[in-house]
N, C-alpha and C positions, 0 to 999 in steps of 0.2 A: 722537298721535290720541287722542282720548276714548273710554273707554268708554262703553255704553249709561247703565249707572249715574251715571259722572259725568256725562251729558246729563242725566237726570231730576232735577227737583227735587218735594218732596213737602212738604206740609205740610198738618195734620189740626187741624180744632175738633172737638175732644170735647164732645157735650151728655150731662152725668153727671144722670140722676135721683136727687136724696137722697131716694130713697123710704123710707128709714127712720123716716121721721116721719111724727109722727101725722097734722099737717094741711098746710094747702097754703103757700105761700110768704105771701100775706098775705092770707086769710081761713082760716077755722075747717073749713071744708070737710074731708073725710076724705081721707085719699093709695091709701085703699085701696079702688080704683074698678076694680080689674083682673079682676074676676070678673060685675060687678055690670052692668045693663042702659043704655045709653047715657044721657045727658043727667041720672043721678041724682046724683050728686057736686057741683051746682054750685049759687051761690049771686048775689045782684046784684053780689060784686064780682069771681068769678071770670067772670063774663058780662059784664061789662062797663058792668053798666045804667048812664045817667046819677045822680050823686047817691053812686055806692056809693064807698067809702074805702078805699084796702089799709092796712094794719096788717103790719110784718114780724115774721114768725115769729124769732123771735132765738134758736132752737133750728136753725134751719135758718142762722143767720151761722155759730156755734158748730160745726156741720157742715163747712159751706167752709174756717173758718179751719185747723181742723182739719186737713184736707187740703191747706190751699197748705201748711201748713210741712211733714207728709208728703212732699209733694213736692219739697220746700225752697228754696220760693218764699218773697218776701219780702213781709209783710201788711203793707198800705200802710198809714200812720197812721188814715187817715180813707179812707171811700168812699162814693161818693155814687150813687146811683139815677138814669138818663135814663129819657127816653121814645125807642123805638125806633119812626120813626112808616113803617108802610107798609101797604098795604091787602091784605088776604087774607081768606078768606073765615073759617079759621080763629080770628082775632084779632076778635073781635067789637069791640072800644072802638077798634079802628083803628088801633092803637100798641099795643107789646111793652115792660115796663117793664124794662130790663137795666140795662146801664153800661158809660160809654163813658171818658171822662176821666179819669176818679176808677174803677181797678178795684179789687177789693177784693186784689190782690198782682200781682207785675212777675217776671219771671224764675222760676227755679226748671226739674228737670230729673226725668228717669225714664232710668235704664241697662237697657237691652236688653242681650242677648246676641243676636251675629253670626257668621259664617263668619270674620270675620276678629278676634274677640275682643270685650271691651265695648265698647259705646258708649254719651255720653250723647247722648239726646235732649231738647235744650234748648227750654224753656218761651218763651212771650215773655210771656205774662200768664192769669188766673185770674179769672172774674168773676160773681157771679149774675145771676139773671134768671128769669121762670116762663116755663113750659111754654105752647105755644099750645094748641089743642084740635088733634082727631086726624081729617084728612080718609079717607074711606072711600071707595075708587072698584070701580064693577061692571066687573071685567076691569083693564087695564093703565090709568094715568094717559093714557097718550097715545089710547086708544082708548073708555074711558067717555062715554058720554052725560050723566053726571050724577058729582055726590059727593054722602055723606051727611057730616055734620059731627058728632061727639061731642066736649064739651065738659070731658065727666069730668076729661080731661088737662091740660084749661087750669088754669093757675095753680098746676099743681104745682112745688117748687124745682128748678130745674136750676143746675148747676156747669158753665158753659162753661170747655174748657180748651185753650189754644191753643199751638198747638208752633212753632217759629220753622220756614221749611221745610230741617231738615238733612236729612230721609229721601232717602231716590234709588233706593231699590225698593219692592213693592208688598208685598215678605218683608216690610222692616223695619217697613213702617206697620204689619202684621198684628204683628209683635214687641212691636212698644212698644201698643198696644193690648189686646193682653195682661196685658203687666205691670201697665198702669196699672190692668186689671180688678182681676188679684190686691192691689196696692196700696190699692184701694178698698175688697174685703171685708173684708179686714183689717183697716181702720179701722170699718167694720159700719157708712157710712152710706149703702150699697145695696145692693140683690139685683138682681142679675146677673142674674137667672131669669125678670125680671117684664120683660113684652113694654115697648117702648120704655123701657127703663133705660139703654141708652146709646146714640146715636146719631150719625154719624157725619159732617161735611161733609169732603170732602178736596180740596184744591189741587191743580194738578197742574198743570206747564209741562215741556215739552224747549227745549234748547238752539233759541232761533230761532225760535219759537214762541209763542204768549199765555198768560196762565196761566186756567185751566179748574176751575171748581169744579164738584165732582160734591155734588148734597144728598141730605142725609139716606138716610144707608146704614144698615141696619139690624142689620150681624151682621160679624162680622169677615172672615167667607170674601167676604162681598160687599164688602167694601173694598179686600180683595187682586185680586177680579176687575174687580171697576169699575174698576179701575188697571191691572192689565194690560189688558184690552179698550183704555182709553183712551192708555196708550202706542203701543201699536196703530194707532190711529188718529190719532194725530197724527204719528205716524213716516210715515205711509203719504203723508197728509197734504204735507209737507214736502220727501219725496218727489217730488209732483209738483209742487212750488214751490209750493203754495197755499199761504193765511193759515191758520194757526188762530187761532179767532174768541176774545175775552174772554167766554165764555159762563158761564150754568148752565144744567146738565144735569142729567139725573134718569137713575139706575140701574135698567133693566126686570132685575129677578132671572132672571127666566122666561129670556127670552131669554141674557141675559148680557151685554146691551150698554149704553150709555150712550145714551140720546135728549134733542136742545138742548128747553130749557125755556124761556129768556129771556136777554137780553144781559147781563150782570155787573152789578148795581147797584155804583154806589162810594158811598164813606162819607156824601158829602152827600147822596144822593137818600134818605137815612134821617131828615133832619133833626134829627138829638139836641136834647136840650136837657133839663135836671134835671126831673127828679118832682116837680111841686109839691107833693103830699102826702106826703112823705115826708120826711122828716130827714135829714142825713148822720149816719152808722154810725163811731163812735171806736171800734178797735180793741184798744190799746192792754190794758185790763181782759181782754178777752173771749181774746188771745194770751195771756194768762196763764194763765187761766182751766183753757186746752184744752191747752196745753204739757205737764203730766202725762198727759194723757187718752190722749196718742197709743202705741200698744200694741208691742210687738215687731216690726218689719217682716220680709219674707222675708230679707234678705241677712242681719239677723241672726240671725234664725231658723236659717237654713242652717247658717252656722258653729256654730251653738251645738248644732246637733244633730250638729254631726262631732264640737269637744271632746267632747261630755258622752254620747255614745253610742256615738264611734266607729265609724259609717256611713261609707258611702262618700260622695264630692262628688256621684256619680251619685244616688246614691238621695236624697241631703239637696239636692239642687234638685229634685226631682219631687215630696217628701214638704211643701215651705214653697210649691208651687205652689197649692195651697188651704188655706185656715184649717181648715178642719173636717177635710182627710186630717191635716192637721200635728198636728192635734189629737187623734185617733183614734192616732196614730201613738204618740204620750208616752204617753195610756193605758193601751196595749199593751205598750209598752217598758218601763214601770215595773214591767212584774211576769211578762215573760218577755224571752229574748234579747234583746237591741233589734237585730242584728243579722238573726236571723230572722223579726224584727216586719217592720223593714225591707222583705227580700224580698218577707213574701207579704203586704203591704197595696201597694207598689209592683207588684209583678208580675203576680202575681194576682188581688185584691180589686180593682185599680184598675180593668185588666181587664176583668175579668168586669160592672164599675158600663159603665165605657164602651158595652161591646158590647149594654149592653140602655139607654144613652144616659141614666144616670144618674148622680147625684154622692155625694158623701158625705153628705149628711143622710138619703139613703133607706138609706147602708151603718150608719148610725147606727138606722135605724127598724128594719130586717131583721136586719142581721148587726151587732149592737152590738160594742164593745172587748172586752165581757168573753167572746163566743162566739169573739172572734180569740186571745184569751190561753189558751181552754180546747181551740181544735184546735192552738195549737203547744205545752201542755202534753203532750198526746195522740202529736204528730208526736214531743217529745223523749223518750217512755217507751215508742215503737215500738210505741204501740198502733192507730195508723192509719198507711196510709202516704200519702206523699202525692200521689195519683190520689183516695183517699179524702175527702183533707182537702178538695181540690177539689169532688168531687161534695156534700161538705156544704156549702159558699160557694154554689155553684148552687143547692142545694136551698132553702135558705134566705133566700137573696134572690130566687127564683123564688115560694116555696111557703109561708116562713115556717115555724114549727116549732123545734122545740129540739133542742141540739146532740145529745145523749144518744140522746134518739127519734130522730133521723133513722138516727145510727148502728146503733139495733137494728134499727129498720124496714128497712134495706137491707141489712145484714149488713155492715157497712163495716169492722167490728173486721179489725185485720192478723194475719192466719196466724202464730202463732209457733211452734206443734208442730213439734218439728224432723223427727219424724219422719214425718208429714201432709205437710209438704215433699220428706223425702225420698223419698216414695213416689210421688207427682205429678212430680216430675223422671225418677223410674227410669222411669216411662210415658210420658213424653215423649219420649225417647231410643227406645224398645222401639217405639211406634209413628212414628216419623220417621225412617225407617233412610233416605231419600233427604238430609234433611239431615245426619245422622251424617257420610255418605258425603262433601257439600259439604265440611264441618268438617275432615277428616280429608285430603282432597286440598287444604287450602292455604287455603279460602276461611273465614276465621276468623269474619268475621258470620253467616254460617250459622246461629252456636249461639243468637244473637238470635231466631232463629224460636223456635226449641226453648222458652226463656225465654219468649216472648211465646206456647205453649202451656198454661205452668203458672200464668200472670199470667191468662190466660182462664181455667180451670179454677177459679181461687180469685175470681175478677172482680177482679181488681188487690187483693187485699188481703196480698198476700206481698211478699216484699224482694225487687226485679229484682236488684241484683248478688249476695244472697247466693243467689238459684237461679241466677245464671251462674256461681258456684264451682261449687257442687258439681254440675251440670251436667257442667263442663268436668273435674271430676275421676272423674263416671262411666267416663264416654268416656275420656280414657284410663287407666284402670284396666282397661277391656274390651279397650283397642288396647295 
């Protein structure tokens, strides 16, 4: 009998925005329309006017190529431009200029990690195309009276990227979505930050069943839920003997469910046919070109930060999980423990950016490398402890300020008077005779209270295990 997983079959087209360019896939228009008021980004040919010419940005090939061998897909000698013809309100000239025959690479794979080890996630093809414009609806798609249309997005370069369907859960599509994010900044030709930079369509069939595309999902949590809800319902589905339909459907976030949109187009109701204004693209030069350009990846990242630093495999897959922590990380490492870099940019610093829903460029704007190299200079001369070192990581990505100031301004410096110590522990003992008394008949945590008195007294600026020695050595020295 099958599992549910081996019933599911999954497979994802990735729309990558190369937003790291300056202009759009084939006019001069700016890419940086993300802040800016609707409809100012555009020009007669990302509009479509009759008469207007696209010109491709070959800045924007140099990006893709880029990336299919990243991926280690194979850039196909030549590729040629279609026109993708179907009517949406979006696409103003009424056809999507992509490619259909001729794609710019075939194959190629991204490995995930699983419950049950690696896996690759095998490519079936790689191919450009721009951006439509951005429909705006008042409330949900299914309930709007109206949409507004912004065009800003039209014509920007997208990197469709297509997975053969291996997946068979909603984990591993959110997995390999993932990596393929980290895989992409690290090549630096997009930001992940800027709203629509990648987008998501996913396939979805069970055993005995039709296959279902869900479109344009917007965020990786909604890809994993659109897929679960839609397993859901086609199980349910199947269940009661009914068909499930070859549809597309649309993802309501709000609610959480999937609602049918239109019947499946198949490949001819698109009618391709090549770009008459455009040329075919010889690749040959331009894979040359980009073959040095492509940087360090995480897998070798990773190992290279276990030789050369001696971390653990734990901390050197979470530290290559972003370019800018990986990079914050060597800065730190070069000029204290890399062991203790490790920890407290992993444990702590990462932390502390999540919980207030940040990354490492803001840990770069607040808490730079050199404020992380000067509090584990601090932690290894026991001049702060580390409840300290913490509350300066908060302050300073809260508050801003400098390492020094913060520490006088709060009194964060570590207790080392031995005898300021030992005089706070004898009071601690002299007033908690009900814990004494704990300690003494068997119940040995007791003396944690005791300790966590002097820890208050000093506001965490003393050593907790060296006030539980000499604590534990008052006491019996009196018994």
């Amino acid at each position: 009998m099958q599992t549910l997983e081996q019933e599911v079959v999954i497979g994802l087209e990735v729309h990558v925005q190369l937003n790291k360019l300056n202009t759009k896939l084939f006019c001069s228009c700016s890419t940086s329309y993300h802040e800016d008021e609707p409809n100012t980004h555009v020009c007669p040919v990302c509009l479509g006017l009759p008469g207007a010419m696209p010109v491709i940005n070959k800045e924007a090939v140099k990006f893709a190529v880029k990336t299919a061998l990243a991926l280690n897909a194979e850039v196909q000698p030549f590729t040629v431009f279609d026109r993708k013809n179907y009517f949406y309100p979006d696409l103003p000239k009424g056809f999507q200029i992509s490619q259909y025959d001729n794609p710019l690479a075939l194959g190629g794979y991204v490995t995930i990690e699983t419950d049950s080890g690696e896996k690759k996630i095998t490519l079936k093809r790689i191919h450009m195309e721009e951006d439509p414009g951005k429909l705006s609806y008042k409330g949900s798609i299914t309930t709007a009276k109206y949409s507004l249309i912004d065009y800003n997005r039209s014509g920007m370069p997208l990197l469709e990227i297509v997975t053969e369907p291996v997946m068979h859960s909603p984990k591993e599509a959110r997995e390999f979505l993932n990596k393929l994010r980290i895989i992409l900044e690290y090549l630096d030709v997009f930001d992940g930050s800027l709203e629509g930079a990648m987008r998501v369509d996913a396939n979805i069939s069970l055993k005995g069943g039709g296959r279902v595309e869900i479109k344009n999902i917007s965020s990786f949590k909604g890809v994993e839920r659109a897929l679960t809800y839609e397993i859901t319902r086609q199980k349910n589905l199947l269940r009661r003997g009914r068909k499930v339909e070859r549809e597309t459907r649309h993802f309501d976030e709000a609610n959480n469910i999937t609602v049918s949109l239109r019947t499946k187009e198949e490949e001819q109701d698109y009618r391709y046919f090549p770009e008459p204004d455009l040329v075919p693209i010889y690749t040959a030069e331009i894979v040359e070109e980009v073959k040095g350009q492509i940087p360090e990846m995480p897998e070798e990242k990773r190992d290279r930060f276990i030789s050369q630093y001696g971390i653990s495999l734990s901390k050197a897959k979470i530290l290559v999980l972003d370019p800018k922590m990986a990079d914050y990380f060597e800065e730190v490492a070069s000029k204290v423990d890399s062991k203790k870099a490790a920890r407290w940019i992993v444990d702590v610093l990462r932390g502390e950016l999540n919980y207030r829903d940040k990354d490492f460029r803001y840990a770069y704007e607040r808490f730079p490398p050199g404020d992380m190299v000067r509090v584990i200079e601090y932690l290894e001369n026991e001049k702060i402890t580390d409840k300290s070192a913490v509350e300066i990581i908060r302050t300073k990505l809260d508050h801003g300020g400098d390492v020094d100031g913060i520490i006088q301004e709060k009194n964060l410096f570590a207790i080392d008077e031995e005898e300021e110590i030992l005089n706070l522990c004898r009071k601690a003992v002299e007033e908690n005779p009900k814990a004494v008394e704990d300690y003494l008949s068997g119940k040995k945590n007791a003396i944690n209270f005791l300790v966590g008195q002097v820890m208050k007294a000093t506001k965490g600026r003393a050593d907790p295990a060296e006030c539980f020695q000499i604590i534990k050595k008052i006491i019996d020295e009196k018994n």
